[in-house]
N, C-alpha and C positions, 0 to 999 in steps of 0.2 A: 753565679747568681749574685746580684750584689745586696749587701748587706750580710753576708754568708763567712763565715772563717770557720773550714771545717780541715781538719788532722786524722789521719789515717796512721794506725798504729798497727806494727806489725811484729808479731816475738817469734820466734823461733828457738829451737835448740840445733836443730839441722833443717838441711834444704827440703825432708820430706815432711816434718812436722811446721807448717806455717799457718798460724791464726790469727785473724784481724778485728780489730775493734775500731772503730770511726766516733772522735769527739768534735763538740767543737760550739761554734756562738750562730744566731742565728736573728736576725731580726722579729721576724716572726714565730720565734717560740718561747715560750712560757716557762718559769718557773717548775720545777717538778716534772714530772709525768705528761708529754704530748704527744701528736701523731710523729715526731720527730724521733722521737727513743726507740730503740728495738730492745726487748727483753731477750736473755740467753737463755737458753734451755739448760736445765742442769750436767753436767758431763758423763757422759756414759761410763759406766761402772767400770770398764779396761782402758780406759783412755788416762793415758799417765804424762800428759799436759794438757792445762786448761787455763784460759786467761780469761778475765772479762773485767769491765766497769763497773761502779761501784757510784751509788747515786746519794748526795750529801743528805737528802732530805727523799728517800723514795717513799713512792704509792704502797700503802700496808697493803693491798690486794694483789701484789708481787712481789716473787721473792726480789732481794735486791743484787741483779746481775744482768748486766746490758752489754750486748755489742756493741750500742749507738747509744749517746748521750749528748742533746743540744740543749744550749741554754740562751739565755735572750743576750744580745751583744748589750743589752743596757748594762748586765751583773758586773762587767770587765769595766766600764766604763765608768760605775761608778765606784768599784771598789779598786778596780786598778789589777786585780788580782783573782783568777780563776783557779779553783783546783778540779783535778778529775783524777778520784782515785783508780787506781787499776792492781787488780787484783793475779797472780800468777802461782798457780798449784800444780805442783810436778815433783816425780819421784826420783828424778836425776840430782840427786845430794851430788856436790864437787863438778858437778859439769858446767861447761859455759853456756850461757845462751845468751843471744840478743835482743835487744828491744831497736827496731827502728821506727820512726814519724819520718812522716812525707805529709802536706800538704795541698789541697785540692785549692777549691775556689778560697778567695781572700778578698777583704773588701778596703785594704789600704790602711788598717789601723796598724801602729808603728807596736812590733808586740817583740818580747825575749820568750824564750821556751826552756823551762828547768827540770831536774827528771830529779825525786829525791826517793830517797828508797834503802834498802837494811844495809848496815856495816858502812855508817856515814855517805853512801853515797849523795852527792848534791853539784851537779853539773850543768853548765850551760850547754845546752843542745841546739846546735846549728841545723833548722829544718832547710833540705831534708838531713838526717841524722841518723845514725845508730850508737846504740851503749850496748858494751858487753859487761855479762858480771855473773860472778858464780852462783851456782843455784843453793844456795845454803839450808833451808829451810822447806818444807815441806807446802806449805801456805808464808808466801812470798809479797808483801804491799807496795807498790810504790804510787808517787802520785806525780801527774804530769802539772806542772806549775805555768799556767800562761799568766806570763806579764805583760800588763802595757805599758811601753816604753817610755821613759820620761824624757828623751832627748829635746831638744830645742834646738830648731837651725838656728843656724848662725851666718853672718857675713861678715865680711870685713869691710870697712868705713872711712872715707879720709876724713882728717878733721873738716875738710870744705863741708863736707854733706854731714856731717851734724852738726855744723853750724848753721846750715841751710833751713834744719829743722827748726831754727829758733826765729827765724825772719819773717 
């Protein structure tokens, strides 16, 4: 869809434990709480992994815990920089697990992707991507950092054609 830049995020600890959360920018949505967010349900009392989003400004008439968090592609555009916390609670102390991003539709804005997270983590993440890193902590934060890219093309000029521009 265009106008749409949406990221699919998926942790694991192993191949049978795999849970997703979907963020991302959207033309048509709003600030806050819209028909674009999915709330999570709280994690069932033996389930010993559980991830979910984390909303900078949520709706006080839910708790604050999403599968799906979109936000208008204006927020990136004028601040240049999106955050979207995400949140990972598990009893695996010492084990490894992963965080992969994959991305779906994209609407052509030139973006970097950063993962920052406990014990200095701070990495640039090639979508699509995975990070591994040890489950240290019981209630685990990290945030997924979208940048919009400052690059500028460029070309290369003989002096003819910039002097052409002065004529």
């Amino acid at each position: 869809m265009a106008g749409e830049m949406t990221f699919f995020t998926i942790f694991h600890l192993d191949k049978d434990q795999t849970y997703n959360c979907t963020f991302g920018l959207r033309e048509d949505a709003i600030p806050g709480y819209d028909g674009f967010d999915q709330p999570a349900p709280p994690a069932a009392p033996d389930e010993d992994l559980d991830g979910f989003l984390v909303m900078i400004e949520p709706p006080e008439f839910l708790p604050n815990r999403w599968y799906k968090d979109f936000r208008p592609v204006s927020n990136l555009i004028m601040d240049r920089i999106e955050y979207f916390p995400f949140h990972l609670v598990s009893s695996h102390y010492g084990e490894t697990a992963s965080i992969s991003i994959a991305t779906g539709a994209f609407n052509g804005l030139p973006y970097e992707m950063w993962i920052l997270g406990p014990d200095g983590l701070h990495e640039q993440v090639d979508v699509p991507g995975t990070v591994d890193f040890t489950v240290t902590s019981g209630h685990m934060v990290f945030f997924w950092e979208l940048r919009l890219d400052d690059q500028i093309a460029t070309s290369e000029k003989t002096w003819a054609d910039v002097k052409s521009l002065y004529r």
